[in-house]
C-alpha positions as CSV (number, residue, x, y, z in Angstrom):
1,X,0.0,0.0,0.0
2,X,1.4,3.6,-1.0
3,X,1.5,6.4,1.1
4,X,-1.4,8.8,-0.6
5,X,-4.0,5.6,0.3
6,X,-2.8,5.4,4.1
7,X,-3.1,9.2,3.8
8,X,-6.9,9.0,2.5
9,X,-7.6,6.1,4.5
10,X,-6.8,8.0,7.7
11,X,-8.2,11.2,6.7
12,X,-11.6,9.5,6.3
13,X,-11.8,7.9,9.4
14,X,-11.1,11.4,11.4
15,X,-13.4,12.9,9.0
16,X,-16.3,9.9,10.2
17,X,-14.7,10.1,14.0
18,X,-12.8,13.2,14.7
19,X,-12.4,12.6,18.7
20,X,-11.6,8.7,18.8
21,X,-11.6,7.1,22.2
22,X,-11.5,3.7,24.0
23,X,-14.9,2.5,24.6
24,X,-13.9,1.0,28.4
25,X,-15.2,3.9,31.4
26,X,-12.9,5.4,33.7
27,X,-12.4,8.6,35.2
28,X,-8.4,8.9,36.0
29,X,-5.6,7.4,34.6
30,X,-5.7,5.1,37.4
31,X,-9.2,3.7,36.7
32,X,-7.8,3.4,33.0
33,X,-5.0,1.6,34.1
34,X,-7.2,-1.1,36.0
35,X,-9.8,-1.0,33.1
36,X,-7.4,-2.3,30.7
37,X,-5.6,-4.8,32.6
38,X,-9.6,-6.0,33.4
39,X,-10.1,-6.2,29.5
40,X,-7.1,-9.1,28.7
41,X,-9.2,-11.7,26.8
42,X,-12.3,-10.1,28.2
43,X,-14.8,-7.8,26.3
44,X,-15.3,-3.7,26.7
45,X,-18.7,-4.4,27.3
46,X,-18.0,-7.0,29.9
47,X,-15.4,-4.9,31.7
48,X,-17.6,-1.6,31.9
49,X,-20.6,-3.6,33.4
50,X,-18.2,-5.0,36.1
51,X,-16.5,-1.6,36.7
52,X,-19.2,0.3,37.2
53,X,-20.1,-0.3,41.1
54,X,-16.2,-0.5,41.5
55,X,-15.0,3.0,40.2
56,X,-17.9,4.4,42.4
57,X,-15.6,2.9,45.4
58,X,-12.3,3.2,43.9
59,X,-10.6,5.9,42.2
60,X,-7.2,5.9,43.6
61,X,-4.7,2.6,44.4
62,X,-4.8,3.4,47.9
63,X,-8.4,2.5,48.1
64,X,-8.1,-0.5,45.8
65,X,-5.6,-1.8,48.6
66,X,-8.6,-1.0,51.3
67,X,-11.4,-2.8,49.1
68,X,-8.6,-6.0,49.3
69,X,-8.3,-8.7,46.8
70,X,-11.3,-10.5,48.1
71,X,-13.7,-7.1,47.6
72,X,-12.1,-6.8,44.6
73,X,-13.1,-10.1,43.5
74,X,-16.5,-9.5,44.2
75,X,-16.5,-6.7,41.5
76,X,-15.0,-8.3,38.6
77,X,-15.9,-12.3,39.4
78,X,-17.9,-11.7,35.5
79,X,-14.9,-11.3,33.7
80,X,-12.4,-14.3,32.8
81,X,-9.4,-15.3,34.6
82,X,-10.7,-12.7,37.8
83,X,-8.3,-14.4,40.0
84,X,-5.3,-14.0,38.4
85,X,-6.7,-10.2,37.6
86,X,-7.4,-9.3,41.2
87,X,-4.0,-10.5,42.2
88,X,-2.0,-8.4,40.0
89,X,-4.1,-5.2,40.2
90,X,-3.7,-5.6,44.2
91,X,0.2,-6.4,43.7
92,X,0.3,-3.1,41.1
93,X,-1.3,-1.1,43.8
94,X,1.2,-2.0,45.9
95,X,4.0,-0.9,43.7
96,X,2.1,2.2,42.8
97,X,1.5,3.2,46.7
98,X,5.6,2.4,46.9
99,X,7.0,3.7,44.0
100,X,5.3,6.0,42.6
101,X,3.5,7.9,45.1
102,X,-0.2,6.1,44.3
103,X,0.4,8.0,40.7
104,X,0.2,5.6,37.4
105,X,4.0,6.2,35.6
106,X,4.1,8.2,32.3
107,X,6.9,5.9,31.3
108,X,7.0,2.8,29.6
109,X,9.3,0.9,31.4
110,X,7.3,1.2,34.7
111,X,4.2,0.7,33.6
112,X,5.8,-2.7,32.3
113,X,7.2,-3.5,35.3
114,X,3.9,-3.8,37.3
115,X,2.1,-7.1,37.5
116,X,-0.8,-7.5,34.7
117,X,0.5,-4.8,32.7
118,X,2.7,-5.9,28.9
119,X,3.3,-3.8,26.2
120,X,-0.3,-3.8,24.8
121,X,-1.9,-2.6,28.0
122,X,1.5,0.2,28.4
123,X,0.9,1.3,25.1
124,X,-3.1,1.9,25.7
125,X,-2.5,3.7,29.2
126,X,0.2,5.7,27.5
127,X,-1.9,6.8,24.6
128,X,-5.0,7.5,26.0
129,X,-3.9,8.7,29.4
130,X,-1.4,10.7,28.9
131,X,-1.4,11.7,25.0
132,X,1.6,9.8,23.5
133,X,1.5,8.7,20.0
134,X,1.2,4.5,20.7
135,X,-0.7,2.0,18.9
136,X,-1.4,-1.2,21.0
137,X,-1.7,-3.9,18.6
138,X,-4.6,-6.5,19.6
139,X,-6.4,-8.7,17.7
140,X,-8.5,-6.0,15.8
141,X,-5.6,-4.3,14.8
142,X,-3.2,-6.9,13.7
143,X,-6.3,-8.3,11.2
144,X,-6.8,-4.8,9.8
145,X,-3.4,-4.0,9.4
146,X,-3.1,-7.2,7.7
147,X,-6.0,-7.4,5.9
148,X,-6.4,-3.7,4.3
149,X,-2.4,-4.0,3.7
150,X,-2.2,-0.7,5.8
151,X,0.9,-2.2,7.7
152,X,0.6,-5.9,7.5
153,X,3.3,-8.1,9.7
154,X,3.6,-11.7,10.6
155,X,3.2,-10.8,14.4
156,X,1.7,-7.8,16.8
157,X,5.1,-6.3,17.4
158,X,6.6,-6.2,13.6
159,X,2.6,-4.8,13.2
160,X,3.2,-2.6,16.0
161,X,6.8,-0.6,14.3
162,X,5.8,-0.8,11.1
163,X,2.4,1.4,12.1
164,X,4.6,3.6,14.0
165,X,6.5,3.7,11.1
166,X,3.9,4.1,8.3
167,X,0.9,6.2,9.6
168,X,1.5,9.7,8.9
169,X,2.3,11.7,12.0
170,X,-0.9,14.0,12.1
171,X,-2.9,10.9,12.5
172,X,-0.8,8.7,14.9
173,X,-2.0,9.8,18.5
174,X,-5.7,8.3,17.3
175,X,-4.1,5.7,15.0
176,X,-5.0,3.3,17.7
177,X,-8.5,4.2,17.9
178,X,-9.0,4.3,14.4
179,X,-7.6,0.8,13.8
180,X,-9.4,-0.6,16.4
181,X,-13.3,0.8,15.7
182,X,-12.9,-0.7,12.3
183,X,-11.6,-4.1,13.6
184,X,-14.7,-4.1,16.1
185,X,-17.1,-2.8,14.1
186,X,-16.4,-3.1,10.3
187,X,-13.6,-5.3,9.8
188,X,-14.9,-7.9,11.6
189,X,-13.1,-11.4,12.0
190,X,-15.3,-13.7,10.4
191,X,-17.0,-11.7,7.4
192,X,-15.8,-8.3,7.5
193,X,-18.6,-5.6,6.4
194,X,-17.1,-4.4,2.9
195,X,-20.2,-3.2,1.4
196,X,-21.0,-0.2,4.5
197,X,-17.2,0.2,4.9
198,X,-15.5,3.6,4.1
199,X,-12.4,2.5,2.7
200,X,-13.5,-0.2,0.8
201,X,-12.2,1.2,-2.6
202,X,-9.0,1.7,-0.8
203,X,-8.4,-1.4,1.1
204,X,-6.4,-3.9,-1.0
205,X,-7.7,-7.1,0.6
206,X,-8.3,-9.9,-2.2
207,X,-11.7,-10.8,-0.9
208,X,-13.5,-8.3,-0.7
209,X,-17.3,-8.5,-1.1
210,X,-18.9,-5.4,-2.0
211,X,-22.5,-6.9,-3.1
């Protein structure tokens, strides 16, 4: 794919979605933090409906420590692998009380170093926290970047440099967004929607089926 169609791609989804966000709730970059790390092989949808009563209690990791693991638990016990979740969120808490004064880090080696968090959910807290140009590859992602030929790669972290590489710079701090919306919503997995989709004359996947 050549430059002038990443640029029109791009342009059309700002011009369709000019303030892109993550669809999980939160309040702070705290709640974000937690959010994400909830949404690991879990759905927005899910995560939101179990965060909910939670971010009423807790905005801040000090009071994430005073809910415990075990009230913890009883928030999120709807969303998969909860007990490995709750763990690491209490353990991150812990580190964030410690070592960073209850503040989520603006850097992306901490944020990897606490429990729960890789370079997926790093790049999401750093993007949509704190306003630095990431793309967190998932699953949506890595099929539209494949799919469309935007930046296809043979795994999430050659996907992952070649976006940073490829997307023109106006349009990297809601790449992410972008990228995502159209994996969730358009480009679906199984039979992606190429007749309502807006870059369908731009895409260059081979099987595209526009009647």
């Amino acid at each position: 794919m050549n430059r002038s169609k990443r640029q029109e791609i791009f342009t059309r989804w700002r011009d369709a979605n000019p303030e892109p966000t993550t669809e999980l709730q939160y309040s702070n970059p705290f709640q974000l933090l937690i959010a994400v790390i909830l949404s690991a092989q879990s759905t927005d949808v899910g995560v939101n409906k179990a965060t909910k009563s939670l971010f009423k209690k807790v905005k801040t990791a000090a009071a994430m420590l005073r809910l415990g693991e075990a009230g913890l638990k009883e928030h999120i016990k709807t969303i998969g692998l909860f007990n490995t979740k709750a763990s690491n969120i209490i353990k991150t808490c812990t580190l964030l009380a410690e070592q960073h004064n209850g503040k989520v880090p603006e850097d992306r080696a901490a944020l990897e170093a606490l429990p729960g968090v890789g370079r997926k959910t790093a790049n999401v807290v750093l993007n949509t926290a704190f306003g630095q140009p990431t793309i967190a590859v998932d699953t949506h992602i890595f099929r539209v970047s494949n799919r469309t030929g935007i930046a296809p790669g043979k795994n999430v972290i050659e996907v992952e440099k070649r976006l940073l590489r490829l997307v023109p710079d106006e349009f990297k701090l809601d790449a992410h967004h972008w990228l995502i919306l159209h994996g969730r919503y358009t480009c679906i997995a199984r039979k992606p929607r190429c007749q309502s989709c807006i870059i369908s004359d731009l895409c260059e996947y081979k099987h595209k089926q526009l009647d």
